[in-house]
C-alpha positions in Angstrom: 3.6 -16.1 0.5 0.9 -18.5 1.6 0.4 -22.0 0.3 -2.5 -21.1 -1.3 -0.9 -18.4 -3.4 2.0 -20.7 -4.5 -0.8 -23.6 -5.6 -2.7 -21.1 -8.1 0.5 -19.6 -9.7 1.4 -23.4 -10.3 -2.0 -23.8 -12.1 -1.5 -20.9 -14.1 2.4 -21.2 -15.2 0.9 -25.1 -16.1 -1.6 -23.5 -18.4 0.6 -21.3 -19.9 0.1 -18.0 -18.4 3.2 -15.2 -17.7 2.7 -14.7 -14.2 4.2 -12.1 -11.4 3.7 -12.1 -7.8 4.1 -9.5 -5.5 4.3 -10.4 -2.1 5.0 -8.9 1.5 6.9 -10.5 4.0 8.1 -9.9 7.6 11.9 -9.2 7.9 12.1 -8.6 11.7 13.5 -11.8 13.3 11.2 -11.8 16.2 8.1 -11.8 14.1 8.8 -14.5 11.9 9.8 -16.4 15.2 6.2 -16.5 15.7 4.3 -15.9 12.6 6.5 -17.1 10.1 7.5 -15.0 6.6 10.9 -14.7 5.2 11.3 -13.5 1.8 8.8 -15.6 -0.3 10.5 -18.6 -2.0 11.0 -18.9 -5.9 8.3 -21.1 -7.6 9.2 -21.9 -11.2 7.9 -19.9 -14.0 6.9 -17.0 -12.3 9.1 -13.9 -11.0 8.1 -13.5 -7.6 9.1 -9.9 -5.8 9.8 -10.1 -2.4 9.0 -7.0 -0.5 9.3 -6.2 3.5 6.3 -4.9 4.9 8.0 -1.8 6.3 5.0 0.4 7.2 3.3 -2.5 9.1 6.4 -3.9 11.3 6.6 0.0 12.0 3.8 0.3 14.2 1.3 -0.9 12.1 1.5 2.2 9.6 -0.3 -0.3 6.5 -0.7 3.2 4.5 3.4 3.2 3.7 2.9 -0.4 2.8 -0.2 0.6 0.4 2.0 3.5 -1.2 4.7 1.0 -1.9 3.0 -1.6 -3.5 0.8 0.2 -6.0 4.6 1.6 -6.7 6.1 -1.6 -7.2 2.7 -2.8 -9.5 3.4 0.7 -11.6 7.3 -0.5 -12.1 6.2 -4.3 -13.4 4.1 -2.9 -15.6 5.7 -0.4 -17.6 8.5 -3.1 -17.8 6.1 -5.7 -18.8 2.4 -4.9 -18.8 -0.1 -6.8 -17.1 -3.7 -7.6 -18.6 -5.0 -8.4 -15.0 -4.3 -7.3 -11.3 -5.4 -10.0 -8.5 -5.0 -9.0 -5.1 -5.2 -12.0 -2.2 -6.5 -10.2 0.7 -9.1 -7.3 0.5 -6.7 -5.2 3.1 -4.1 -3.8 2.5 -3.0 -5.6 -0.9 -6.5 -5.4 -2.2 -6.6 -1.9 -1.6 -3.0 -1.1 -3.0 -4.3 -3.3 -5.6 -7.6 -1.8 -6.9 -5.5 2.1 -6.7 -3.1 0.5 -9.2 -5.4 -0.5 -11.6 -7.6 3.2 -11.8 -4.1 4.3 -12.2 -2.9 2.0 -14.9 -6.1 1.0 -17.0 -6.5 -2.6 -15.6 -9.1 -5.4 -14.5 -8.7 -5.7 -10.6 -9.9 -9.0 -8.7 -9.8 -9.2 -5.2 -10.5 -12.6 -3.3 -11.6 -11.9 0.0 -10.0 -13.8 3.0 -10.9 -14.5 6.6 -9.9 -11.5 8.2 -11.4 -9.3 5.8 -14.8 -10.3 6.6 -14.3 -11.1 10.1 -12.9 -8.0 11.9 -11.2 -5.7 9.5 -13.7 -3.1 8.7 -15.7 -2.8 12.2 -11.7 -2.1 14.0 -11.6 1.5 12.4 -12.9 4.0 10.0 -10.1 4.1 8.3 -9.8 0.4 7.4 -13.4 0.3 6.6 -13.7 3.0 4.5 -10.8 0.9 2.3 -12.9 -2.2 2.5 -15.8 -0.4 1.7 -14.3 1.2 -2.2 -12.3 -2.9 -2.4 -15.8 -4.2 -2.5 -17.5 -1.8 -4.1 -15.1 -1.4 -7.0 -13.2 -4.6 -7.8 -13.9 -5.7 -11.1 -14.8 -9.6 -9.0 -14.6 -10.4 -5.7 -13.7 -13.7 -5.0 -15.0 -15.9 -2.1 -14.8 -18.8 -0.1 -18.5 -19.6 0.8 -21.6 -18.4 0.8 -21.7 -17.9 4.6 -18.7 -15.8 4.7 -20.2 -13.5 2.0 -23.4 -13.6 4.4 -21.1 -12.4 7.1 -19.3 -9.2 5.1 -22.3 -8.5 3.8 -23.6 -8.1 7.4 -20.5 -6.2 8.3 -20.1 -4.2 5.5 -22.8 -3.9 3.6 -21.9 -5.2 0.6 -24.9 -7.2 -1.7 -24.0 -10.6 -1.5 -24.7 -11.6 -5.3 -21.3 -9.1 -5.8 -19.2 -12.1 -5.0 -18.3 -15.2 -6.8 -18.1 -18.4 -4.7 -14.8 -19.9 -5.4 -13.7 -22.8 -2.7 -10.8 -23.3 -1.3 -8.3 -25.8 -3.0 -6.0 -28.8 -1.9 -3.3 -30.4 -3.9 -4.4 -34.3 -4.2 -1.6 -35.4 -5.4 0.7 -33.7 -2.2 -1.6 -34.5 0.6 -3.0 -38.2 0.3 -4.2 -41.1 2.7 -1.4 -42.6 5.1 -1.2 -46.1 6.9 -3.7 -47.0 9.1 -3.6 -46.9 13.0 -2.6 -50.1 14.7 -5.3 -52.0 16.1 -5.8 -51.1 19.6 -3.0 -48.3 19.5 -4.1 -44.5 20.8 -6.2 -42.5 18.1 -3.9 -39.8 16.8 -5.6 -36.4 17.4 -4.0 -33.3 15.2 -3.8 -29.7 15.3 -2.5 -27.8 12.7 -2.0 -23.9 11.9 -1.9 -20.9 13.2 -1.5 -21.5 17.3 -4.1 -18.7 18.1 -6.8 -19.0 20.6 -9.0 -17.5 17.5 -8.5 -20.8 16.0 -9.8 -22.8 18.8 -6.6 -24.1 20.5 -6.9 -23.6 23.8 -10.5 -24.4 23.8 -9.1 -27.9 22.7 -6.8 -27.8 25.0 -9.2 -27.5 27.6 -11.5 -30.4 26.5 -8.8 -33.3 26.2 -8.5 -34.1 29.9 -12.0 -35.3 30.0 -12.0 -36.9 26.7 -12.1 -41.2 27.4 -10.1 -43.5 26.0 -6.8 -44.0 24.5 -5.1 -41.0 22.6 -2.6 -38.8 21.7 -2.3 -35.4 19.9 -0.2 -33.4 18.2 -0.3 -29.7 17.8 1.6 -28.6 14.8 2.7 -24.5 13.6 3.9 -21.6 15.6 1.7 -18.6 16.5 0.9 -15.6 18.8 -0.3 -18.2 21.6 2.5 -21.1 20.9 3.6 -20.2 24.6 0.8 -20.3 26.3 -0.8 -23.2 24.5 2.2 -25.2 26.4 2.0 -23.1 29.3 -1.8 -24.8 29.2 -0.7 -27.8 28.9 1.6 -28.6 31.5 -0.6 -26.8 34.0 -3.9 -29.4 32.5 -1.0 -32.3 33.1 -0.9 -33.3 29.4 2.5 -33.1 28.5 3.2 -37.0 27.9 -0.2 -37.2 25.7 0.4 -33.9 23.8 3.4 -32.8 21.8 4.3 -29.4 20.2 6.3 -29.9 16.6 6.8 -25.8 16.0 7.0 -24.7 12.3 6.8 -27.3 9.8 7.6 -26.2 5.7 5.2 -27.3 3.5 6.5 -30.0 2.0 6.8 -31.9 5.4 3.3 -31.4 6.6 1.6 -33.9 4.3 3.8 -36.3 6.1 2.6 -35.5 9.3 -1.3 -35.2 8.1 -0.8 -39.2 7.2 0.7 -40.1 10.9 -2.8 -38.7 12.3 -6.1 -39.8 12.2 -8.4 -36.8 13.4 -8.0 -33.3 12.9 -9.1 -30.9 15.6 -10.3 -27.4 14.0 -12.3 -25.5 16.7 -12.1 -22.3 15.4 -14.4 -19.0 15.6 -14.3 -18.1 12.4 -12.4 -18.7 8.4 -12.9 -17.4 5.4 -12.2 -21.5 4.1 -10.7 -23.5 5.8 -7.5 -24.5 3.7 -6.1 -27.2 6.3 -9.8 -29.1 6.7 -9.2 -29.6 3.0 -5.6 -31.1 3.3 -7.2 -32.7 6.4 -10.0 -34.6 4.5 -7.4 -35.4 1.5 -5.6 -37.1 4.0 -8.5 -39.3 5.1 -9.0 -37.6 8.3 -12.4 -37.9 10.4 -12.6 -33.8 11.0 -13.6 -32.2 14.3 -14.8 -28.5 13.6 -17.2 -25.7 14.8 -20.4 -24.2 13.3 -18.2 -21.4 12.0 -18.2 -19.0 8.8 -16.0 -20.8 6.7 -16.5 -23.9 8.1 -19.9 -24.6 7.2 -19.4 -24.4 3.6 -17.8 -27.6 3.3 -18.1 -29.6 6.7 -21.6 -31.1 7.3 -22.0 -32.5 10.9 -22.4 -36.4 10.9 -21.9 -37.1 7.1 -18.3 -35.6 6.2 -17.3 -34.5 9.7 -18.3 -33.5 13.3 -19.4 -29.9 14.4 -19.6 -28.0 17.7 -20.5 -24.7 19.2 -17.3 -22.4 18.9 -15.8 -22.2 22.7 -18.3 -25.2 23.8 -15.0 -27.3 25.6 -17.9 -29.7 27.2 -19.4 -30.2 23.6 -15.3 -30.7 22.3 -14.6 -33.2 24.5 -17.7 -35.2 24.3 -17.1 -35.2 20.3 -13.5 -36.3 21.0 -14.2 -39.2 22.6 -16.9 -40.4 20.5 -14.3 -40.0 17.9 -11.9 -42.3 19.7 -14.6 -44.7 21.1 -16.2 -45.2 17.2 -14.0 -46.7 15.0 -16.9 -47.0 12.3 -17.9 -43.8 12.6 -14.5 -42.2 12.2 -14.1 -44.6 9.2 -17.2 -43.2 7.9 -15.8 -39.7 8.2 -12.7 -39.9 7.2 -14.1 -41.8 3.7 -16.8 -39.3 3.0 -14.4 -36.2 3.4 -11.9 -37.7 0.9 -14.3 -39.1 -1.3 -15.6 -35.2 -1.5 -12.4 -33.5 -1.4 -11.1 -35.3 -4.5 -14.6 -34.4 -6.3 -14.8 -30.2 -5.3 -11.8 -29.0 -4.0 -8.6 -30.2 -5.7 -6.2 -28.0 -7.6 -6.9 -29.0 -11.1 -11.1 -28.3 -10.6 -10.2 -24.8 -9.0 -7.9 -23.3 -10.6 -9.5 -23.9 -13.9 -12.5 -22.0 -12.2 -10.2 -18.8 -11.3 -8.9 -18.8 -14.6 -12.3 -18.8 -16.3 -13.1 -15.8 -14.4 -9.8 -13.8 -15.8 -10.9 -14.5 -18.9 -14.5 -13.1 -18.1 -13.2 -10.2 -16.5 -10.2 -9.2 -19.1 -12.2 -6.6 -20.6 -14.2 -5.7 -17.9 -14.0 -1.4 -17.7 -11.1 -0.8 -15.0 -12.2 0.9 -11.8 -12.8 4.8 -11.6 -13.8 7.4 -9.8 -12.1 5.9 -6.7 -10.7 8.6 -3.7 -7.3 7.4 -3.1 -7.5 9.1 0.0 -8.9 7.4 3.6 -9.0 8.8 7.1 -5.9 7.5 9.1 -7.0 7.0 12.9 -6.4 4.9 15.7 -7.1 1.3 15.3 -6.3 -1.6 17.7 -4.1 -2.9 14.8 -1.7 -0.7 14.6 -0.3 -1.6 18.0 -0.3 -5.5 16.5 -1.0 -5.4 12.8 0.1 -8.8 12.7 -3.5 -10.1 14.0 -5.2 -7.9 11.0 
């Protein structure tokens, strides 16, 4: 269950709503070695059903996984019927999603995430043609920014004024400012997510020999590319300036957030960037890319510092202005938490997804949608878990 999930069912059992969440999760030991999962954790006021994503750790077969979800929806509702369906993820849940509610009568929003927009769709026909009917029969589509709608709307097709722009949120009161550096000791460089070159980490990697000055950096979470992230860096000769912390549960990472003072992002592409926002309400100076996702909230030289995507000369010459320029990172860092307690906290966000429910509710439920999608071969299915 991701952190964002757990955040907006804490808005909405604090407003008073009866809640359910249905959420997949990896059982097999080796994948949750690297990508994490586990049966999704218990968040107060809301029953929250755990279920192993069967068909996908069996060679990527997402169909089996569609089947049993809408089946699982179908069970909680005739037990307890729902007034609205929200799926997280346009494929699969979105799709399993938007069959349950033709079947059952219901409202169906689907908030689109990274991957949707970025690859899934153009990897097949079959996952496109179940993109496709998500977007073009969800009773609201959800969205990060307006230059990830730009980019599904190139992929897909879809008009963009068929989403509704809703930001990505941060919990103020969780992830807040920490001490500041020592005079003259090393600025504090930090990575933290998924550890997947798509997310820029070997890129930075590459740039920090050549950035000046004194520093360290952390790299924190576990990934497909965990190994030969510190394969990179031994061979680069950075292993007394960088350190790997692995997996880190949520409620450590604000912790570490507050021992930093820069956070590295150079990644290819987001749908919203979720840690840039617990990065800027940490009073980081951020280092990003001129990426979908990322351009929505990060504006190069007044709340943060942008790059080319794979540009390691342009990473490290960023890097070392970063460590160089104490007023400038001071500047950064105060602009991004001034605007990250204004836009993107909990309290502002979840009101504005909870406004939409209520716009929606009696909103006709989908119809006229062909459960039925060509299954063919699609680089995913030999490793869904980079869908």
């Amino acid at each position: 269950m991701s952190i964002y999930a757990i955040n907006l069912l804490r808005q909405l059992v604090a407003a008073g709503h009866d809640v359910t969440m249905i959420s997949q999760f990896y059982g097999d030991p080796d994948k949750r070695r690297v990508y994490g999962g586990g049966p999704p954790p218990a968040v107060p006021g809301v029953r929250v059903i755990g279920m192993e994503a069967l068909g996908e750790q069996n060679g990527g077969d997402f169909e089996r996984d569609v089947d049993a979800i809408v089946q699982a929806i179908a069970a909680e509702h005739a037990t307890a019927p729902f007034d609205v369906l929200h799926a997280q993820y346009g494929y699969p849940t979105g799709w399993a999603t938007l069959l349950a509610a033709q079947q059952l009568g219901l409202t169906c929003i689907v908030s689109i995430q990274g991957g949707d927009g970025h690859w899934v769709g153009s990897c097949c026909e079959t996952h496109r043609t179940a993109m496709v009917r998500v977007l073009d029969h969800a009773s609201a589509l959800l969205i990060g920014g307006r230059s990830f709608a730009g980019e599904v709307h190139e992929r897909l097709g879809t008009p963009v004024d068929r989403f509704t722009i809703v930001p990505g949120a941060v919990d103020t009161d969780r992830f807040t400012p920490g001490h500041a550096r020592e005079p003259g000791a090393p600025v504090r460089f930090f990575y933290h997510g998924r550890v997947d070159r798509r997310k820029g980490v070997l890129d930075m990697l590459q740039a920090l020999p050549d950035v000046a000055g004194a520093w360290r950096c952390t790299i924190s979470g576990i990934g497909p590319d965990l190994e030969p992230a510190r394969a990179l860096a031994t061979e680069l000769g950075l292993d007394d300036r960088v350190s790997f912390t692995g997996y880190a549960d949520y409620d450590a990472v604000p912790a570490l957030y507050r021992d930093h003072d820069v956070f590295v992002s150079p990644t290819y592409a987001e749908g919203f960037s979720n840690t840039i926002l617990e990065a800027m309400a940490s009073r980081h100076a951020v280092l990003s890319c001129r990426s979908v996702g990322v351009v929505d909230c990060i504006r190069d030289g007044e709340n943060g510092i942008l790059v080319e995507a794979g540009d390691v000369p342009a990473l490290s010459r960023a890097l070392s202005r970063l460590v160089a320029d104490d007023g400038l990172r001071e500047r950064l860092a105060d602009a991004a938490l001034a605007e990250c307690r204004r836009v993107y906290s909990w309290h502002a966000v979840g009101r504005q997804i909870m406004d939409i429910y209520a716009a929606v509710r009696n909103v006709p439920p989908p119809a006229g949608i062909d459960p039925h999608i060509p299954v063919e071969p699609c680089r995913f299915r030999a490793e869904p878990h980079l869908l």
